[in-house]
Legacy VTK file of the C-alpha trace (Angstrom):
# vtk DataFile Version 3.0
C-alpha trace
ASCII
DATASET POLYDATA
POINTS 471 float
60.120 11.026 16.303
56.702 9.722 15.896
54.703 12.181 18.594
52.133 14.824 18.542
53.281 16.718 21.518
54.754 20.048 20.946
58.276 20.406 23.455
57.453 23.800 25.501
59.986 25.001 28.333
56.947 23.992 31.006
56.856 20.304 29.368
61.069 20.339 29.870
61.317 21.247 33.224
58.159 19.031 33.938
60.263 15.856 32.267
63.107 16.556 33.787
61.507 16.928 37.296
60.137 13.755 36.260
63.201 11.944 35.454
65.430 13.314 38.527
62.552 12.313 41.088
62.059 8.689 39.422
64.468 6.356 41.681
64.627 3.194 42.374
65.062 2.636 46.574
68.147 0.835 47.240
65.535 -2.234 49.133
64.011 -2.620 46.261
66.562 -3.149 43.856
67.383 -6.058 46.358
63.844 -7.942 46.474
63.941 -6.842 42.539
67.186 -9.525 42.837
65.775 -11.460 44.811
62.961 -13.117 41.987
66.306 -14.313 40.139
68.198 -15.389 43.020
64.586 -17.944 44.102
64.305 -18.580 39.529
67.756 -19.653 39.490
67.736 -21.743 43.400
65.280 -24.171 41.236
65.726 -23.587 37.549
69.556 -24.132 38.035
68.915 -27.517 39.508
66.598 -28.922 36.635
69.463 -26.844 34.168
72.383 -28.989 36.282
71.273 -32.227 37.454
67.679 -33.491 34.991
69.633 -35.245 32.904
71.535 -37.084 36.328
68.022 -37.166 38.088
66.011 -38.730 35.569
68.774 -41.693 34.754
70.352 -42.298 38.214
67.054 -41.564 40.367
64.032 -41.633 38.483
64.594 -44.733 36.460
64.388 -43.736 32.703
66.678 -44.623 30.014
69.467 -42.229 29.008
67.632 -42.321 25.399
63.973 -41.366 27.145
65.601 -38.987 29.092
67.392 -37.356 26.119
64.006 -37.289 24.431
62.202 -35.355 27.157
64.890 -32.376 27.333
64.587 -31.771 23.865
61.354 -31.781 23.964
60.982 -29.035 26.717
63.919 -26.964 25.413
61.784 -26.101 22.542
58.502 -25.459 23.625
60.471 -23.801 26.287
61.946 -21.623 23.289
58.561 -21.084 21.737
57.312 -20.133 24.839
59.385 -17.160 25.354
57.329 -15.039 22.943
53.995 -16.426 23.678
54.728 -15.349 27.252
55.869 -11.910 26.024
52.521 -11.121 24.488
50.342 -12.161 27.807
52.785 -9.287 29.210
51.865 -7.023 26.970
48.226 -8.292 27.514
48.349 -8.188 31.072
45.355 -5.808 32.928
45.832 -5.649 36.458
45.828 -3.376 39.673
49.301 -4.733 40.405
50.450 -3.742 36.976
51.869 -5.757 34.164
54.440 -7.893 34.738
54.274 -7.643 39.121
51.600 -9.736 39.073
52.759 -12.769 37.243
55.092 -13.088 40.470
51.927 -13.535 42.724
50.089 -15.775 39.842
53.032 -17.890 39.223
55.020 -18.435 42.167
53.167 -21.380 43.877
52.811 -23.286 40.688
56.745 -23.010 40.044
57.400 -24.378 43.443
55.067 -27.074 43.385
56.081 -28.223 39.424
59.764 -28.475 40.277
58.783 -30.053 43.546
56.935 -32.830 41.304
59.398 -32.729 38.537
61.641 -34.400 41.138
59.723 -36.731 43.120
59.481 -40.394 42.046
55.732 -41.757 41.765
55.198 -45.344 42.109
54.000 -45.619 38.149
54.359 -48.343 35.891
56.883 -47.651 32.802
54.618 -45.829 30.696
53.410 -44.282 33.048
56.299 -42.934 34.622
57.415 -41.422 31.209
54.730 -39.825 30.734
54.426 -38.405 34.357
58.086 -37.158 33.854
57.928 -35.639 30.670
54.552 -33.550 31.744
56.085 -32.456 34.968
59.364 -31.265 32.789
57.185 -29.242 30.803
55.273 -27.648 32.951
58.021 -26.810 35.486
59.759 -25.531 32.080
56.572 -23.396 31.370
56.214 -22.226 34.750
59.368 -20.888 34.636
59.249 -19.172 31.290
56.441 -17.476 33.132
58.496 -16.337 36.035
61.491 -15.650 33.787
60.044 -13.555 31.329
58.437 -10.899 33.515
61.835 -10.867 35.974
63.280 -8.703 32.407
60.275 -7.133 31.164
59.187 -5.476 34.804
62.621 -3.537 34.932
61.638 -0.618 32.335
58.523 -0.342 34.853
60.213 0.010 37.707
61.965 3.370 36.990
63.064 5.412 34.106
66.207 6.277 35.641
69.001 4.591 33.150
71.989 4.098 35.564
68.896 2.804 38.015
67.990 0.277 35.995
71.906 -0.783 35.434
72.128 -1.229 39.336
68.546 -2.926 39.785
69.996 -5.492 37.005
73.780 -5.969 38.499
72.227 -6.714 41.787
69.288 -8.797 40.461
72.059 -11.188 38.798
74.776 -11.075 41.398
71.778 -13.092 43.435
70.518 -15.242 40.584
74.208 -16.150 40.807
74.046 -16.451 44.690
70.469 -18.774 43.971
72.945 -21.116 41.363
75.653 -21.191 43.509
73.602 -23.389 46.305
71.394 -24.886 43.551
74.389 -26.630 42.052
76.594 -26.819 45.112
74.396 -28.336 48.027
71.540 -29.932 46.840
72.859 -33.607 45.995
74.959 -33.412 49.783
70.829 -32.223 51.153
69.425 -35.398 49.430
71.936 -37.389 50.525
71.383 -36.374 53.676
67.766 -36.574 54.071
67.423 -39.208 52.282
69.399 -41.519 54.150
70.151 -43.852 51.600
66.746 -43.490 49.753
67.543 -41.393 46.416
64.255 -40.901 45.768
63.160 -40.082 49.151
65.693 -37.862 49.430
65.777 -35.623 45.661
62.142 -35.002 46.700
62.685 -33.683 50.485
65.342 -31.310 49.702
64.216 -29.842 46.590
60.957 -29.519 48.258
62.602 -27.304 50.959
64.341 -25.259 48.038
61.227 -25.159 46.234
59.414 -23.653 49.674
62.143 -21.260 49.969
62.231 -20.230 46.496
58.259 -19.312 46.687
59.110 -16.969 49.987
61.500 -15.009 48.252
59.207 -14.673 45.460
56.220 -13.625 47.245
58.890 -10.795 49.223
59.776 -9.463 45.573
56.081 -9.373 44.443
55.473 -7.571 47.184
57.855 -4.846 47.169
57.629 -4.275 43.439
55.759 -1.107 42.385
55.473 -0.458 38.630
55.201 2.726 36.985
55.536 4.691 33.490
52.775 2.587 32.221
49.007 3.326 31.034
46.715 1.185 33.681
43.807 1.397 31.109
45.602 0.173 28.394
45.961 -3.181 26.829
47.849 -3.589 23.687
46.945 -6.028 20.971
49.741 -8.600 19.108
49.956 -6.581 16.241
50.527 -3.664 18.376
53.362 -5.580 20.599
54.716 -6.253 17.108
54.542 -3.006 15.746
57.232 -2.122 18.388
59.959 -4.113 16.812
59.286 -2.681 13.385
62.573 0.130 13.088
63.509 -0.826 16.831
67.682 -1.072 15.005
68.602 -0.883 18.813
66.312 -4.253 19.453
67.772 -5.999 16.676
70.932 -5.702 17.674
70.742 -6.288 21.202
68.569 -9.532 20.000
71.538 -10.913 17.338
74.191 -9.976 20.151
72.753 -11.729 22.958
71.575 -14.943 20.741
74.891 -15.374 19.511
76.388 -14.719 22.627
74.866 -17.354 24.353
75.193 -19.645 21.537
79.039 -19.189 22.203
78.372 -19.713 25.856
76.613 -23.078 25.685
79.582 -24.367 23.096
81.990 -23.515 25.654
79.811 -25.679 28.577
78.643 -27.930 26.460
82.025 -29.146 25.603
83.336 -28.536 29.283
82.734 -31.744 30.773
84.319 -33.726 28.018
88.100 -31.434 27.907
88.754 -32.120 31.531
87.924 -35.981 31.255
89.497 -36.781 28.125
92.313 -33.648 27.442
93.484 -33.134 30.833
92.352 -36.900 31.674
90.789 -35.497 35.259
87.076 -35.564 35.881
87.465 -34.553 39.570
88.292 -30.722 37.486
84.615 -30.216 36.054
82.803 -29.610 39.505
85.919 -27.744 40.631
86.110 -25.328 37.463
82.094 -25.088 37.597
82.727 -24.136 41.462
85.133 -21.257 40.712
82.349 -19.680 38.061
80.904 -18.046 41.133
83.696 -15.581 41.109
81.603 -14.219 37.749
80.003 -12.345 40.783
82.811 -9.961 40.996
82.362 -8.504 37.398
78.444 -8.384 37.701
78.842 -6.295 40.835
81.575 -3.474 38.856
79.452 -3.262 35.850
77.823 0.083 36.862
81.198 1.285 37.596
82.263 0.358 34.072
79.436 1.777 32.717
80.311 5.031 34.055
83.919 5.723 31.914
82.953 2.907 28.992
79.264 3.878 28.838
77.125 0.495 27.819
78.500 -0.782 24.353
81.988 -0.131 25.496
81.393 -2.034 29.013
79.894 -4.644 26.752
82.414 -4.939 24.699
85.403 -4.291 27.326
83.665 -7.761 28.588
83.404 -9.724 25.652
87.160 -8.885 25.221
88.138 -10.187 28.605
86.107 -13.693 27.667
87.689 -14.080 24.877
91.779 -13.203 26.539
90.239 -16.112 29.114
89.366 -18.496 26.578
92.751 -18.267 24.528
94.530 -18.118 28.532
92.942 -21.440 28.874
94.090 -22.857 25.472
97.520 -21.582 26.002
97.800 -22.919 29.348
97.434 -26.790 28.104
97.523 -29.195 30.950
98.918 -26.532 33.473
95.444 -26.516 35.319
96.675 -23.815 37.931
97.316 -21.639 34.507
93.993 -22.763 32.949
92.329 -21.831 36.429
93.208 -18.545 35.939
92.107 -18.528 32.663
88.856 -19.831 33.735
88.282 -16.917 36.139
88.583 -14.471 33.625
86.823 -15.877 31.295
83.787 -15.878 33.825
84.185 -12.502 35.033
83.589 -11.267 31.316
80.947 -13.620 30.315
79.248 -13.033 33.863
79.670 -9.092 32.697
78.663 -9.468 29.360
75.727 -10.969 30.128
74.589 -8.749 33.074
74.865 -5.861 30.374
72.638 -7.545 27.565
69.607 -7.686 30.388
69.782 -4.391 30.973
70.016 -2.866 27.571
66.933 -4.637 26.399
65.142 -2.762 29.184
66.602 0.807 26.881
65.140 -0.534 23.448
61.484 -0.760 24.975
62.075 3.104 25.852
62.899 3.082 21.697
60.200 1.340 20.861
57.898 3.142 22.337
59.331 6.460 20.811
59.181 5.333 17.484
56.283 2.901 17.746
53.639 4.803 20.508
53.592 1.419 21.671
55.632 0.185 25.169
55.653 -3.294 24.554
57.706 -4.989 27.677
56.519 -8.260 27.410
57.629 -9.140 23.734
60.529 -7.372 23.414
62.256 -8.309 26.583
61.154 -11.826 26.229
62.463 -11.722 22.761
65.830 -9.994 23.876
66.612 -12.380 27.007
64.567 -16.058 27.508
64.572 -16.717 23.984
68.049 -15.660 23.170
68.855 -17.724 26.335
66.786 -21.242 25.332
67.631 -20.835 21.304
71.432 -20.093 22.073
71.715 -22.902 24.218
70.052 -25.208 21.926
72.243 -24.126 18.950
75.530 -23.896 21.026
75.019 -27.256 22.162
74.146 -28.406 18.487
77.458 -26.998 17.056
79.813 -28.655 20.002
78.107 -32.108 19.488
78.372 -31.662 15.498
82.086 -30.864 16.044
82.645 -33.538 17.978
80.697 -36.148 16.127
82.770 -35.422 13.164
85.753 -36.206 14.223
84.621 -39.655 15.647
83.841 -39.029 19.276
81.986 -41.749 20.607
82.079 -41.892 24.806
81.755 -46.055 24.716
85.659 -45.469 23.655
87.975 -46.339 26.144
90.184 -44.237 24.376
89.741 -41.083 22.176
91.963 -40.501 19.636
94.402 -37.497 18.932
92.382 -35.901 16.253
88.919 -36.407 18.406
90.783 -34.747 21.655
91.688 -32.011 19.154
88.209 -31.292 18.611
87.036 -31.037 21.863
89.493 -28.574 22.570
88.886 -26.698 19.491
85.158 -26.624 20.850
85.256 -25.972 24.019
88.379 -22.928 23.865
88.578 -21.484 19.797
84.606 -21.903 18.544
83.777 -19.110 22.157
86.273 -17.086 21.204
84.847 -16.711 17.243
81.112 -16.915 17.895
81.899 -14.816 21.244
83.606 -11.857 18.113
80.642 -11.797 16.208
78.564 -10.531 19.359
81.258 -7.858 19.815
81.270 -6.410 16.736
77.575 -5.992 16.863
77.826 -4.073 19.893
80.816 -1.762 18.300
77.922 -1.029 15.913
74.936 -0.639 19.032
77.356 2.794 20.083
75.446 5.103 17.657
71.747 3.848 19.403
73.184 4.185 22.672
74.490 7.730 21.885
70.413 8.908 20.673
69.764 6.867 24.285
69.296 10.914 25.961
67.266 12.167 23.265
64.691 9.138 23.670
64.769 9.623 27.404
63.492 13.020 27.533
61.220 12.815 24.911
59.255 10.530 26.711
59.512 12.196 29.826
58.020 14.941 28.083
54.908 12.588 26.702
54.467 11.964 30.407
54.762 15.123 31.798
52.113 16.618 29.742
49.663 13.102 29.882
49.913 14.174 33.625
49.077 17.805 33.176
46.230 16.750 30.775
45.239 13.959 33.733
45.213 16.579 36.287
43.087 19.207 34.568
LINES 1 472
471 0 1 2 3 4 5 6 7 8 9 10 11 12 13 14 15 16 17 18 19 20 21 22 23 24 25 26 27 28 29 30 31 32 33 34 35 36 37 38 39 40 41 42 43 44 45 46 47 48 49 50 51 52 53 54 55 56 57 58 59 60 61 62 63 64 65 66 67 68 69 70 71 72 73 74 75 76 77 78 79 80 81 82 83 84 85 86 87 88 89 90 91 92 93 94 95 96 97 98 99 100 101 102 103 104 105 106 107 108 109 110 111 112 113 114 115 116 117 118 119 120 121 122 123 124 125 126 127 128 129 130 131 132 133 134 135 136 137 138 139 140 141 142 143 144 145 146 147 148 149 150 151 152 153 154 155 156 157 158 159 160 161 162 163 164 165 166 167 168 169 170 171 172 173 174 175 176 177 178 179 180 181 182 183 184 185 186 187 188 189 190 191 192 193 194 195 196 197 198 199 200 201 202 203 204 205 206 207 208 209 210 211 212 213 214 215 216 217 218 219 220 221 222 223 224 225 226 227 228 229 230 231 232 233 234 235 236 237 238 239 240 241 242 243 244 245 246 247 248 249 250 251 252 253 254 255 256 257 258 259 260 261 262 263 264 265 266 267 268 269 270 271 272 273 274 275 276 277 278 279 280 281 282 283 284 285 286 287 288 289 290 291 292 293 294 295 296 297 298 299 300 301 302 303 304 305 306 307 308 309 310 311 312 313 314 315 316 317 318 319 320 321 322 323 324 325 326 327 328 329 330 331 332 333 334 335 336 337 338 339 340 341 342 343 344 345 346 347 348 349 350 351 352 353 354 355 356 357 358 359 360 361 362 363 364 365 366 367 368 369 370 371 372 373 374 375 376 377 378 379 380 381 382 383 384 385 386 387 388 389 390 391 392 393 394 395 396 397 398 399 400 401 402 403 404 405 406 407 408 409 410 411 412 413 414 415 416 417 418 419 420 421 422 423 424 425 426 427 428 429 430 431 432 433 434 435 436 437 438 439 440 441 442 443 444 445 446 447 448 449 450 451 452 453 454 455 456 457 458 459 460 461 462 463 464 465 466 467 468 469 470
């Protein structure tokens, strides 16, 4: 342990004192949920329906349109980190990560708003207008997102806290996704009244208005603590964090590869139920049931109590994976596969839930080994860039797959060994990639085990920084 403080009985009690008394109200765990539920009730739409919007609404080619997602996913990715270190940088009465709520809130709204209204531009211009608003609602949310992980550590030391803050925090970014992708084409339908355009821009300008309220409520109940208000950490500092942070790594490599596995498995979604099971009516109804992912976020902390972390984790992974084979062995019994589906959800859902919060626990280990509390990097590192690099790898390896065995979708007809590879992507590559992650979090036990030791330690840093403070 890197630390010049000598443990005395005073500094023990003091720490643990310190630890008992630090709890997170029950309210604000729920506005703490609520700056996912208003992330996802915009993000989810641009993440579901940009593709749709900018081809079927907006008036670009499917080519353009291609061209400008690509483009956003990876300065989106490269963004992530970059965001991370104007945490860490972050000086402010508020705190560090509270206040990027109240900075950012208003231009995410407004971004997404634009991002989805229709300008009367020529070509050119329209392409460009399209691919600047993408970016920047991209950015803005980066912005949002990254702070949403990074301000849990802050908001109480309390370990099985934090688990709850996160469960309910993603039980309502699933609650913000559900309406995202369920009732905003019916909205623009409706107030559009047969104008497309008209309409996309109405409703996800009420979404967008709604989103900002709920974000504003969050900002507003946050209060951030554990956390020196005089002190501002340089890059190398934020850096110097990661350097023997094992835990970090791990949680990093898990969570990348998990989503990687995740994005295979919906990347490769749409095209098993229109070309295996020869039913696109089944996409929307097997993206409806994901909801039901809800029910595993909500027991984690329950799970947590008799598996501890890495085995909750990897209880979850388990269950994805039985769901994934369920599905394969079900064939074209859809009422089978259905089932298969929901399991498959309520691990992945579960899985995922945990990753978040552990990240929050290596920025407790960095700091013990390092000095240095660096929120911003390491959570951004841990969750928005795992989330925007898996995704962009896990939809490389589905269309790579598929490409080699001939897919093409001008085919009226795919043939048997094409149809084979769909299914191979979108049930057996989850289950592999998804084993990886599980093994690595077999191997996280021993770093969650020293989890106690780190805890008090640091309590005990704090405990006598306050005595010093007071005299």
């Amino acid at each position: 342990m890197n630390s010049n403080i000598e443990p005395s009985d005073h500094n023990v009690a003091a720490a643990q004192a310190l630890l008992k008394n630090d709890r997170l109200p029950f309210h604000r765990k729920i506005t703490y949920g609520f700056t996912d539920m208003s992330g996802n009730l915009l993000y989810c739409i641009i993440g579901s329906y940009m593709l749709y919007f900018f081809t079927n609404v907006f008036g670009l080619s499917v080519g353009t349109a291609g061209s400008l997602l690509l483009l956003g996913r990876v300065i989106d990715a490269i963004g992530a980190p970059v965001m991370g270190v104007l945490v860490d940088h972050t000086h402010s009465k508020y705190g560090k990560s509270r206040p990027w709520f109240l900075w950012m809130s208003l231009p995410f709204a407004i971004f997404v708003w634009l991002l989805f209204t229709t300008p009367a531009l020529g070509s050119t211009a329209k392409i460009i207008y399209a691919g600047g608003m993408y970016i920047f609602a991209e950015l803005s949310y980066t912005a949002m997102s990254t702070p949403i992980t990074s301000v849990l550590p802050n908001l109480t030391a309390n370990s099985d806290d934090r688990m709850s803050a996160n469960s309910i925090r993603l039980v309502l970014g699933n609650v913000g996704n559900f309406f995202a992708v369920t009732f905003i084409m019916p909205l623009a339908s409706a107030v559009g009244h047969g104008n497309d355009q008209r309409g996309w821009s109405i409703a996800v300008g009420i979404y967008a208005l709604v989103a900002f309220i709920f974000l504003l409520i969050g900002f507003l109940d946050m209060r951030e603590k554990n956390i020196e208000k005089d002190e501002i950490i340089t890059i190398k500092e934020s850096f110097k964090a990661t350097r023997g942070n094992w835990p970090w790594m791990i949680i990093v490599a898990a969570n990348l590869i998990y989503w990687t596995a995740y994005s295979a498995r919906n990347a490769a979604l749409p095209y098993y139920f229109q070309y295996n099971l020869s039913d696109k009516s089944l996409i929307s109804f097997f993206n409806g049931f994901s909801i039901i992912q809800i029910i595993g976020m909500a027991s984690v902390p329950f799970f947590c109590k008799f598996l501890h972390k890495w085995g909750t984790t990897v209880f979850m992974l388990a269950l994805t994976m039985i769901g994934q084979v369920w599905i394969g062995l079900a064939g074209s019994n859809v009422t089978s596969a259905l089932i298969g589906w929901c399991i498959a959800c309520i691990g992945a859902g579960s899985a995922c839930t945990m990753f978040f919060a552990m990240v929050g626990d290596t920025v407790d280990f960095g700091e013990w080994k390092s000095g240095i509390r660096a929120n911003g990097l390491l959570t951004a590192m841990g969750a928005s860039f795992c989330i925007q690099m898996g995704a962009g790898i896990g939809s490389f390896i589905a269309a790579k797959i598929m490409a080699a065995f001939g897919f093409s979708a001008a085919k009226a007809a795919q043939t048997t060994g094409t149809m084979n590879a769909i299914s191979f992507t979108f049930i057996w590559v989850p289950v592999i990639i998804y084993a990886v992650s599980l093994i690595l979090m077999v191997i996280y036990r021993k770093w969650e085990h020293h989890e106690p030791i780190v805890t008090e330690d640091l309590a005990e840093r704090r405990a006598q920084l306050q005595s010093k403070n007071a005299n």
